[in-house]
C-alpha positions as CSV (number, residue, x, y, z in Angstrom):
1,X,-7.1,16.8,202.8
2,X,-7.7,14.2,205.6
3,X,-10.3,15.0,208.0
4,X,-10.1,13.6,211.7
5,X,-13.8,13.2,212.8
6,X,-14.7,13.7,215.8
7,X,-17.6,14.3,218.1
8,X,-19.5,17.0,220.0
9,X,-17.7,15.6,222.8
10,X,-14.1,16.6,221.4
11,X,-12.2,19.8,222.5
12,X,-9.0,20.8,220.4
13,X,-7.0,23.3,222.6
14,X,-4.9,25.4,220.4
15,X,-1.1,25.4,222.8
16,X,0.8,23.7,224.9
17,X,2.0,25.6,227.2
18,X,0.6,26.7,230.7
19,X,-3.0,28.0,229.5
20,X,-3.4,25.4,227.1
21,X,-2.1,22.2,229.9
22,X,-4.4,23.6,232.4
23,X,-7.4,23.7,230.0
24,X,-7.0,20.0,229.1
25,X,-6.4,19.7,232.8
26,X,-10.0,21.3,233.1
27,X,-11.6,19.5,230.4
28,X,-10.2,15.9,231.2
29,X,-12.7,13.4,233.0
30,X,-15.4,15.9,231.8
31,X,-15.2,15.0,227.9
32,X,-14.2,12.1,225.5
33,X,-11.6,13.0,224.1
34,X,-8.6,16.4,224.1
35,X,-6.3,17.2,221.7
36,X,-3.7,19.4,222.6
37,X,-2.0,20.8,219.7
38,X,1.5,22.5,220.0
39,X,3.6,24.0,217.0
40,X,6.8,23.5,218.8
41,X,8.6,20.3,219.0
42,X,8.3,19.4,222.5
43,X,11.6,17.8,223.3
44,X,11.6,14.5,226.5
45,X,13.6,17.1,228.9
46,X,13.3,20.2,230.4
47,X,14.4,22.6,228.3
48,X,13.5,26.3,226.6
49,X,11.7,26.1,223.6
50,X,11.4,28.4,220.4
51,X,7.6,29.6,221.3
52,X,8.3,30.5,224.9
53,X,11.2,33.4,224.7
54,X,10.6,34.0,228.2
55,X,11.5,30.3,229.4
56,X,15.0,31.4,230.7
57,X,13.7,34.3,232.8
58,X,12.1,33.9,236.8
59,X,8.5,32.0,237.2
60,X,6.7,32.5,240.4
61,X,3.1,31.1,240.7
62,X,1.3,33.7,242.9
63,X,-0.2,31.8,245.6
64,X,-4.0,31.9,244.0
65,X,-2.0,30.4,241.1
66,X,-1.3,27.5,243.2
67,X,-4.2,26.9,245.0
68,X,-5.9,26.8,241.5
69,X,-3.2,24.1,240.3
70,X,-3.7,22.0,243.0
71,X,-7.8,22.2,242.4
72,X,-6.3,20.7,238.8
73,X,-3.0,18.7,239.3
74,X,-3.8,17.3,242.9
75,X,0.0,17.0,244.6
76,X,2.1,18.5,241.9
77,X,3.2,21.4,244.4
78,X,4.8,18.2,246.4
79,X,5.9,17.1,243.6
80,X,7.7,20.4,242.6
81,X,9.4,20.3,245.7
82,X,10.6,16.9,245.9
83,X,12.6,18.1,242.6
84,X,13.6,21.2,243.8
85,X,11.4,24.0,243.4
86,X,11.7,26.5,246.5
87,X,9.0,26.6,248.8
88,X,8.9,31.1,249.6
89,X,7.0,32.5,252.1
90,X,7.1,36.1,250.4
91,X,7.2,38.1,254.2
92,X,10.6,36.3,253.7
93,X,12.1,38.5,250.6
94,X,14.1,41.2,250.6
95,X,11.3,43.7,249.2
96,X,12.2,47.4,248.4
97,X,9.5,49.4,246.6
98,X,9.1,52.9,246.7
99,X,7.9,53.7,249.9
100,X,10.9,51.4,252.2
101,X,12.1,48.1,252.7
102,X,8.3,45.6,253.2
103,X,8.6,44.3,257.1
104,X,10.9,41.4,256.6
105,X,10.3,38.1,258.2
106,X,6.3,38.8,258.9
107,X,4.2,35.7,257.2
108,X,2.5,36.3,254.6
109,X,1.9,34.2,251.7
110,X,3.2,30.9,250.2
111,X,5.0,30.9,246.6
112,X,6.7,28.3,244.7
113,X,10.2,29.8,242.5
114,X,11.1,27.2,240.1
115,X,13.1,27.5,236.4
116,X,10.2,27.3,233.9
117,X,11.5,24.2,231.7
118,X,11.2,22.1,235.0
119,X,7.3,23.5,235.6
120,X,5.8,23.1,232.2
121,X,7.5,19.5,231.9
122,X,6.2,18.5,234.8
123,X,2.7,20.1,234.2
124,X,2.9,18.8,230.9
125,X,3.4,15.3,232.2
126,X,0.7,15.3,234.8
127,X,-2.0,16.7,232.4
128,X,-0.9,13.8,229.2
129,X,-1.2,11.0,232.1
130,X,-4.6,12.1,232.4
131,X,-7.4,10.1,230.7
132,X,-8.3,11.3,227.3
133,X,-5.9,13.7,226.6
134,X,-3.5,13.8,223.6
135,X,-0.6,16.0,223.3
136,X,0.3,16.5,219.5
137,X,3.3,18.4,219.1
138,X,5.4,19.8,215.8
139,X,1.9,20.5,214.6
140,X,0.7,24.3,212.9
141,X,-2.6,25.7,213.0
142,X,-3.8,27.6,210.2
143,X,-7.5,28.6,210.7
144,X,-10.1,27.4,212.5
145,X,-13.8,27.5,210.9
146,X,-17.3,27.0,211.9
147,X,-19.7,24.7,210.2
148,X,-23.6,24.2,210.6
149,X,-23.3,20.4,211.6
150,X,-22.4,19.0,214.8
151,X,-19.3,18.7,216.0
152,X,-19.7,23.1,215.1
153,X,-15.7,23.6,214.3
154,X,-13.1,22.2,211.4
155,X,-9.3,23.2,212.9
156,X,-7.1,22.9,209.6
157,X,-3.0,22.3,210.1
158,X,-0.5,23.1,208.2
159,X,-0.1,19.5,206.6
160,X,-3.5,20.0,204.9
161,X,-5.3,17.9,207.7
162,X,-8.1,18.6,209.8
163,X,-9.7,17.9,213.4
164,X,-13.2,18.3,214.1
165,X,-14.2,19.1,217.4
166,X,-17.4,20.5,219.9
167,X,-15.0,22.8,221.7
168,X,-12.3,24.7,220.8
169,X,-10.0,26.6,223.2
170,X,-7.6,29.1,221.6
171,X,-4.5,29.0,224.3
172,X,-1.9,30.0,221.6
173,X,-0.8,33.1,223.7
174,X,0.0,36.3,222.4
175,X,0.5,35.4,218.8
176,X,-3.2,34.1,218.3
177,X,-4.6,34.5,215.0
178,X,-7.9,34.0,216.6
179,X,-9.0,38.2,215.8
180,X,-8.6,37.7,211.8
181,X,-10.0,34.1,211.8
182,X,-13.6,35.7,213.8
183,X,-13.7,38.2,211.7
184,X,-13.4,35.9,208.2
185,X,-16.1,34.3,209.9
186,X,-18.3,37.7,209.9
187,X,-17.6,38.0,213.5
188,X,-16.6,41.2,213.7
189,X,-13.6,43.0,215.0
190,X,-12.4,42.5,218.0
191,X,-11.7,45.6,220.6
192,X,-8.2,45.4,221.7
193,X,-6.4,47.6,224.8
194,X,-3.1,47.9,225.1
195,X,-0.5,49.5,227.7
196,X,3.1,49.0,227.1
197,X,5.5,50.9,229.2
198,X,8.7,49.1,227.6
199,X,9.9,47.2,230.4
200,X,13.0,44.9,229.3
201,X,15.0,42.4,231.9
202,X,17.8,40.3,231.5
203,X,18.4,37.3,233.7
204,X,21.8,35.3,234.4
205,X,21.9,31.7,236.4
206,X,24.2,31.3,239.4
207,X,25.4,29.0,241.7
208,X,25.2,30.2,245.0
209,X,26.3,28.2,248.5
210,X,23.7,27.0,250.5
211,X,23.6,29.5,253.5
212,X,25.8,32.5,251.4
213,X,22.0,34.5,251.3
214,X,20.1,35.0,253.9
215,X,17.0,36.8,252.8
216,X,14.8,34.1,250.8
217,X,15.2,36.2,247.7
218,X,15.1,39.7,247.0
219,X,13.4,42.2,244.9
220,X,14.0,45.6,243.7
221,X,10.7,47.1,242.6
222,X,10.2,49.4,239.5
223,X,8.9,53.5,240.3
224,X,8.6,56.4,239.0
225,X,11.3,57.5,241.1
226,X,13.3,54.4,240.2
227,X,13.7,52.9,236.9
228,X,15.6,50.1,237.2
229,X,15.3,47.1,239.1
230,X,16.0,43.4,240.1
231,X,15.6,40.3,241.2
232,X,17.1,37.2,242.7
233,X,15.2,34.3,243.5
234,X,16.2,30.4,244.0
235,X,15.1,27.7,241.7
236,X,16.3,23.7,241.5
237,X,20.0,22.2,241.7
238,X,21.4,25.2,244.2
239,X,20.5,28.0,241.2
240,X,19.4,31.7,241.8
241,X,18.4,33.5,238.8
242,X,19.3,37.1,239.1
243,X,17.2,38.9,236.7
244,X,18.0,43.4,236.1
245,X,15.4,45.4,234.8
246,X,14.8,48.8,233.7
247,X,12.3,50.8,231.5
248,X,13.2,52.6,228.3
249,X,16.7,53.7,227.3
250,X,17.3,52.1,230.8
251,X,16.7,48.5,230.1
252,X,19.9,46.1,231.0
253,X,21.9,44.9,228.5
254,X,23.2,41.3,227.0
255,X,26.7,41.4,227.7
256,X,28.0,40.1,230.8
257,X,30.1,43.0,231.9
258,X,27.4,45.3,231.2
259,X,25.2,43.2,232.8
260,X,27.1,43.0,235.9
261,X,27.5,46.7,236.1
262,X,23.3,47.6,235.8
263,X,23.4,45.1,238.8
264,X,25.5,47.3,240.6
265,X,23.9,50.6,239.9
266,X,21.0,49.8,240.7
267,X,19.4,51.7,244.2
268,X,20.6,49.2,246.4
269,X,22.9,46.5,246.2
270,X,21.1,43.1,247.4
271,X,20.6,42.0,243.8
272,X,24.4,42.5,242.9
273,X,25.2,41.1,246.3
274,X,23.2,37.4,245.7
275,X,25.7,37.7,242.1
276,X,28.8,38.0,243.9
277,X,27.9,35.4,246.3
278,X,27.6,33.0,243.5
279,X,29.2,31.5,240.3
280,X,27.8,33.1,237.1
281,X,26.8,30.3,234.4
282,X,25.9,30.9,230.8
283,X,24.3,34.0,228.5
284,X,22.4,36.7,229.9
285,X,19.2,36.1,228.5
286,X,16.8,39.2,227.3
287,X,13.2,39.4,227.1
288,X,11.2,42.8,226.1
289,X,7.8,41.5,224.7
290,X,6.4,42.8,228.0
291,X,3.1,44.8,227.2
292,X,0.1,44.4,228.3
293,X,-2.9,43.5,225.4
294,X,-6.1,42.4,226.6
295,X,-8.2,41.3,223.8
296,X,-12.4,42.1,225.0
297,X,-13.9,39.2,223.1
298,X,-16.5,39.6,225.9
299,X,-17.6,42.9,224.0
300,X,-18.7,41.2,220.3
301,X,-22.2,41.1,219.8
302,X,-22.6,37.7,218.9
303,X,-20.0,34.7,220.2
304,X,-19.8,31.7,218.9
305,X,-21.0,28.6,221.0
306,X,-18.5,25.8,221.6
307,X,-15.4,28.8,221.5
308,X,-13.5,29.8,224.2
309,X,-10.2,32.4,224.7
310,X,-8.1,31.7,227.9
311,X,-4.4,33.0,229.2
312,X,-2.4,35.5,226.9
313,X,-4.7,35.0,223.7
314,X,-7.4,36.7,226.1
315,X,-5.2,39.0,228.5
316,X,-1.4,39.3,228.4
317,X,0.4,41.0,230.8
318,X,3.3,42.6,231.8
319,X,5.6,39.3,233.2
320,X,7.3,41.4,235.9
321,X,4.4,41.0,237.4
322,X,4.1,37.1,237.7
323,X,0.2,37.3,236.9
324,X,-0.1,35.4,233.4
325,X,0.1,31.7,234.5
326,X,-1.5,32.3,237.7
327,X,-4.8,33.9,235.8
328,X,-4.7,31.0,233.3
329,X,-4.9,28.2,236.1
330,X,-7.8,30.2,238.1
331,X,-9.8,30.4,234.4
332,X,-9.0,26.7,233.9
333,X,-10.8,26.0,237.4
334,X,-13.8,28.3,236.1
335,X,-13.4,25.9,232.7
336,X,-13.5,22.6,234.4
337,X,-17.0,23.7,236.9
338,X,-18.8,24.6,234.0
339,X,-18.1,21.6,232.2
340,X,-18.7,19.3,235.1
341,X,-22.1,21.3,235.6
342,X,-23.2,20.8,231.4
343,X,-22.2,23.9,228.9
344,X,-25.4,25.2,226.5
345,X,-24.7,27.2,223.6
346,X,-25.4,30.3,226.0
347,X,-23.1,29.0,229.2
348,X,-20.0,29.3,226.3
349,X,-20.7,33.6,225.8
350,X,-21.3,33.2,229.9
351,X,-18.0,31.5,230.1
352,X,-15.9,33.8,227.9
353,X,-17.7,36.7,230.1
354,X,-16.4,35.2,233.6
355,X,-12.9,34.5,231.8
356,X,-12.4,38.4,231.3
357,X,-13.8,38.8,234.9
358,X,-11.1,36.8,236.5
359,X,-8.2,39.1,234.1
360,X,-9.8,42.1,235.3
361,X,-8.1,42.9,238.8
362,X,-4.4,41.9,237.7
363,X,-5.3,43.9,234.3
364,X,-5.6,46.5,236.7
365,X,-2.8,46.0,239.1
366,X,-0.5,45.7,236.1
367,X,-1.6,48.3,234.2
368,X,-1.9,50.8,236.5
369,X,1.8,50.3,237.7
370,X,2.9,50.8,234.4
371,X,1.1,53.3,233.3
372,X,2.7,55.4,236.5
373,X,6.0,55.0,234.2
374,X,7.2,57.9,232.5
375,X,8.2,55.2,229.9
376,X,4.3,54.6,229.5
377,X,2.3,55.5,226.1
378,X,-0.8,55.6,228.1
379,X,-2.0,57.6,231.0
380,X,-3.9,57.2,234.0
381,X,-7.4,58.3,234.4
382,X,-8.7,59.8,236.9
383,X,-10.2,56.9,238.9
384,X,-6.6,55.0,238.9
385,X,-4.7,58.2,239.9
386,X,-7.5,58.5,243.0
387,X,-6.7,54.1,243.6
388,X,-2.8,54.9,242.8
389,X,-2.4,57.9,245.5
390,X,-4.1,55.7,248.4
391,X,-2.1,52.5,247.6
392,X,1.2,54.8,247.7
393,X,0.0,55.9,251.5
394,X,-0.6,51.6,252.2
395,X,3.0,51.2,250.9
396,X,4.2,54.1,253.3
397,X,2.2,52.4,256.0
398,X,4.0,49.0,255.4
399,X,6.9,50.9,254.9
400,X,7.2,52.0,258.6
401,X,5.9,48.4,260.0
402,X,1.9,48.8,260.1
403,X,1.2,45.1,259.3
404,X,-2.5,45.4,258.5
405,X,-0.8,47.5,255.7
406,X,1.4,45.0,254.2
407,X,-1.0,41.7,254.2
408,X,-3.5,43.9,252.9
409,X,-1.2,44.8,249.5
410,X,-0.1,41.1,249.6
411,X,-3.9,40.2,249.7
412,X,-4.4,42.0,246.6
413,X,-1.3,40.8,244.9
414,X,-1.6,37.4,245.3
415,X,-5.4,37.8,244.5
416,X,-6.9,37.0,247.3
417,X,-8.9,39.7,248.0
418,X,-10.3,42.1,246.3
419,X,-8.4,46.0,246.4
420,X,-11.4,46.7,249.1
421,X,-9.3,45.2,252.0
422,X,-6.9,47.9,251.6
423,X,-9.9,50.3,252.6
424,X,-10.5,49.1,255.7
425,X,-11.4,51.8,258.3
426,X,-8.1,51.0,260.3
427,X,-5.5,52.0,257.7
428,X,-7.9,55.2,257.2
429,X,-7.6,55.9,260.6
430,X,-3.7,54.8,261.0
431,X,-3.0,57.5,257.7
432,X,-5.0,60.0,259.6
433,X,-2.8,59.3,262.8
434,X,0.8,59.7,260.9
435,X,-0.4,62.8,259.5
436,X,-0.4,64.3,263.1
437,X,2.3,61.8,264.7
438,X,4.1,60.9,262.2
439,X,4.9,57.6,260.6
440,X,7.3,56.4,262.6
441,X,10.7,54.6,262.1
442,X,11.1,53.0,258.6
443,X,11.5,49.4,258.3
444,X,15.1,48.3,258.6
445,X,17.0,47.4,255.9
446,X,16.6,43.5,255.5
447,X,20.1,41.6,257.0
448,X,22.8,41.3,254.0
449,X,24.3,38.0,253.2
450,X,26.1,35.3,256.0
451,X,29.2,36.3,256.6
452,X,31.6,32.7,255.4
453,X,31.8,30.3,257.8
């Protein structure tokens, strides 16, 4: 057995991928030395990769999401864009959910739609440039150990080697091994939640002309009234993605005939109409690990100084959604002020604490749109039924143009603002009104695609 030593002053960060990259993001400048472990071979071009099953499917950041990676990666949204990720203003999408068609064309918030090879390499790129950081790929983590002598953990590999380190950061994402290794330590067990409504989506690439869509992208929102979906969003190199989705016995299929017709049954056709505009390339590629787990290391009794739990290995969610990598940048940005402001052994159980608080709202948002699915193995209590009926009357409000309405839900959604601003007294007073008026026409249908030239 080799032993690497290291110092208190050297964080291994279990995972390369987004939560892991923005912690050593976080950590760099602010510490000696970060190793970045990564079981997958991490190949010189973008490219999906065996540990990320979803790295064919949409990524969105949400626009907190990007704020936060700008806090960390200073001008890699520019740098995005100059290789082709879409710049979205979201009042721009073709949004149907269950109340209507969202008020097309008001401004609301930014978003950036790229393919997610193309993110994580250049994320991954930025963050190894960065002084002291190492990126160790190919490499298999087998436990991870506390020891009474400074630096406090041993993190043993596969190849019977061993790094020492102040600080480790378990960012291996849903299939951390992190619960069993605390509780071999005498930890405990940890509390786990779960809510898994079963959602599966299937995604094809297309070529599509420039100027054959109008709408910036489109998306067909999940119900209980309608259990099926979609999506079409641009990415780099004149791509959409055009992703179907459906809950249950209703999820799309694989095939490509099957997979054209869910596209056309679904409630309306702007998702099948961005596919016809375009050139289909490739497989239809599946993903259905889409439950949400949150993992409440904030509950144990006792934590251990110098560990910390960010992005899926904390709080997974449901992808539709577009929440994970946003939540793991805004922890990372929570990571890198404590550091820069000194971490005690009590600032680390602190640390963990504030890294549930920033899950907490999406947690909510997520879950309690799934759990509204028949599809659902959970049900709602009584305080999300209560937060659930008054965001239906919101959407209905949006629904019929009341803009107050709609960049309220967008303020939540994007998380930047709390579910308070959709309390304010004048939607209360705009629901009483439609109650006597009525609500007034319905926002028109968004315009379909250009006609050819």
């Amino acid at each position: 057995m080799i032993t690497e030593t290291g110092t208190s002053e050297t964080v291994v960060i279990l995972g390369a991928s987004f939560a892991g990259l923005f912690a050593a993001a976080a950590c760099a400048g602010a510490v000696r030395r970060v190793i970045v472990v990564e079981r997958d071979r991490l190949s010189v071009q973008p490219g999906p990769r065996p540990g990320v099953p979803q790295g064919n499917q949409p990524h969105v950041f949400l626009h907190r999401g990007m704020l936060a990676l700008e806090e960390l990666l200073p001008g890699v949204g520019a740098e995005l864009e100059s290789l082709g990720a879409i710049a979205i203003d979201t009042g721009d999408l073709a949004w149907l959910a269950e109340a209507g068609w969202s008020d097309y064309g008001l401004k609301a918030f930014t978003v950036l739609s790229v393919t997610r090879p193309l993110l994580e390499d250049v994320v991954r790129r930025r963050v190894r440039d960065l002084p002291g950081i190492e990126i160790r790929d190919g490499v298999r983590v087998v436990g991870v150990h506390r020891h009474g002598e400074a630096p406090m953990w041993k993190v043993s590999l596969a190849d019977g080697s061993v790094l020492e380190a102040g600080l480790v950061v378990d960012a291996s994402g849903r299939s951390s091994r992190l619960p069993i290794w605390l509780k071999d330590e005498g930890l405990g067990d940890v509390q786990i939640s779960e809510v898994d409504a079963h959602v599966g989506y299937a995604t094809r690439t297309y070529s599509v002309p420039p100027d054959a869509v109008r709408p910036a992208g489109v998306v067909l929102q999940l119900a209980p009234a309608m259990l099926t979906g979609g999506l079409a969003l641009p990415v780099e190199g004149g791509r959409w993605l055009v992703t179907a989705v459906g809950v249950g016995d209703q999820r799309p299929p694989r095939d490509h005939a099957g997979f054209e017709q869910f596209l056309e049954g679904l409630t309306d056709p702007a998702v099948a109409e961005v596919a016809e505009a375009g050139e289909p390339h490739g497989d239809v590629h599946l993903h259905r690990q889409t439950g949400n787990r949150r993992h409440h290391y904030e509950r144990l009794r006792r934590w251990p100084p110098g560990l910390l739990v960010v992005g899926d290995a904390l709080c997974a969610f449901n992808p539709v959604y577009g929440q994970g990598i946003t939540v793991a940048a805004c922890q990372a940005v929570v990571l890198r002020d404590s550091l820069r402001s000194g971490a005690s052994p009590m600032v680390f159980r602190r640390l963990q604490r504030r890294f549930a608080r920033v899950a907490a709202l999406p947690w909510a948002i997520a879950t309690g749109q799934d759990l509204r699915l028949l599809s659902s193995e959970g049900r709602q209590s009584a305080a999300q039924m209560l937060f659930g009926a008054w965001a239906g009357e919101v959407g209905r409000l949006a629904a019929h143009g009341d803009a107050r309405a709609t960049l309220a839900m967008a303020r939540v959604y994007h998380l930047m603002a709390s579910p308070v601003v959709m309390f304010h007294p004048a939607l209360l007073l705009a629901s009483i009104r439609t109650r006597w008026r009525g609500a007034g026409p319905a926002n028109p249908r968004p315009p379909r695609r250009h006609a050819p030239a």
